[in-house]
N, C-alpha and C positions, 0 to 999 in steps of 0.2 A: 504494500500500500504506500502509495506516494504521498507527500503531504505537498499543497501547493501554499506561497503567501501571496493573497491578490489585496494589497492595500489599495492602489486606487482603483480600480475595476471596481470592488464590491464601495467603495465610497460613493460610488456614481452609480451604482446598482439597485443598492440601496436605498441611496439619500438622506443616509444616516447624519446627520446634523449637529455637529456640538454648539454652532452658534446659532443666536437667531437671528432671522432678517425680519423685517418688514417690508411688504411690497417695494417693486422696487419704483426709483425716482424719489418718494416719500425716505431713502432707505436710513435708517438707523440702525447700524451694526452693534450690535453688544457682543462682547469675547467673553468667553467662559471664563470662568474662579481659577480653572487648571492653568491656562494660559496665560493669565493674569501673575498669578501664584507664582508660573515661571521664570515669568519675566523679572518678577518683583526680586526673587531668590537668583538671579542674574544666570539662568541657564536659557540661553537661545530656544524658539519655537517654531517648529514649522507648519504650515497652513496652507492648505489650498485657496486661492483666490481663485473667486470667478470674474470677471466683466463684465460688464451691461455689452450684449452682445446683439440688442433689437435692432437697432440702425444699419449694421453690417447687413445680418439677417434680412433684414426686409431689401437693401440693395443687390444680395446677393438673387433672392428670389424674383425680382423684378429681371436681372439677369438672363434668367434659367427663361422666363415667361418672353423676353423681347424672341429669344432665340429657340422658342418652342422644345425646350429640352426638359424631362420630367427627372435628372440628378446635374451633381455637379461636373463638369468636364473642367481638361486642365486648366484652361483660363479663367472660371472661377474659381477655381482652388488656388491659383496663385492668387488672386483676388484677395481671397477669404484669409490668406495668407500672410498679405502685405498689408492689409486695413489692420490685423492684429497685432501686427508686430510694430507697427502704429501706435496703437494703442498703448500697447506694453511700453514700448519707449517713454512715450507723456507721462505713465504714473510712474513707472520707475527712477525714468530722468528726473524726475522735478527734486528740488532742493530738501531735504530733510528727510530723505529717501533712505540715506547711505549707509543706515541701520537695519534695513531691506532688503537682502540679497535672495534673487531667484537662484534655485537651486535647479528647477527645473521647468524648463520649458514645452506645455504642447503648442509648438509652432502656430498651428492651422486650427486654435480653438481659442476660444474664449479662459483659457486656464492656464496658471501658472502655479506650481508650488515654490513656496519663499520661508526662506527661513527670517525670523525676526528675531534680532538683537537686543533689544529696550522696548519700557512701554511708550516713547517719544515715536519710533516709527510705528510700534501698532496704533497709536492713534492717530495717527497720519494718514493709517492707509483707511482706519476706519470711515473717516471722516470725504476718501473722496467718491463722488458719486458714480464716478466709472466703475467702483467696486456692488457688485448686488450680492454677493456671498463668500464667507468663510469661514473652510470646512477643516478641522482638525484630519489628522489623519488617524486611521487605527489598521491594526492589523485581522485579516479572516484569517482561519485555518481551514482548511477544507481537507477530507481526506477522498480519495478515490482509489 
């Protein structure tokens, strides 16, 4: 019997949730006690960040619709590609960031996991609206 670990597959499978949001645009991000706690006790945390990814979404789909296409082909995958990595840049670039390191990038989505230093960049990232969720990580076990 193999044991496998799918930490983010089963995060997005899931949608097992340590933080809560608030719809988004309205969003107010609250971090959990644990992640707090961390920070406070000076041990780094890492988190999945999501994007507000509707704008993309909705240009990418108007895309598909000019060009009678019912997925994505590779010109809107680079698309889809270049608008995020867009993105990513603005909230990582900006000033008081630098407490904020991606650890890992999904290029072609609306998601990055980051590790966070202090509670000075987690409230930085809480506070911008490009962010609509953040998800702790955990591990499954699964056996098969």
């Amino acid at each position: 019997m193999k044991r496998y670990t799918q930490t983010f597959l089963a995060a997005l499978a899931t949608g097992a949730i340590l933080l809560s949001v608030t719809p988004a645009h309205a969003s107010t991000l609250v971090a959990s006690e644990r992640l707090i706690d961390g920070l406070r006790n000076g041990i780094p945390q890492d988190v999945y960040v999501t994007l507000d990814s509707d704008a993309i979404n909705s240009d990418l789909a108007k895309m598909r619709a000019a060009r009678g296409l019912l997925h994505d082909d590779r010109q809107i995958v680079e698309e889809s590609c270049r608008r995020y990595a867009q993105m990513k840049k603005r909230l990582f670039g900006r000033r008081g960031m630098e407490s904020v390191h991606i650890i890992l990038d999904f290029e072609c989505l609306a998601t990055v996991k980051v590790r966070i230093f202090d509670l000075a960049g987690l409230a930085l990232l809480l506070r911008q609206p490009m962010v609509t969720n953040l998800s702790e990580p955990f591990q499954v076990t699964t056996t098969g």
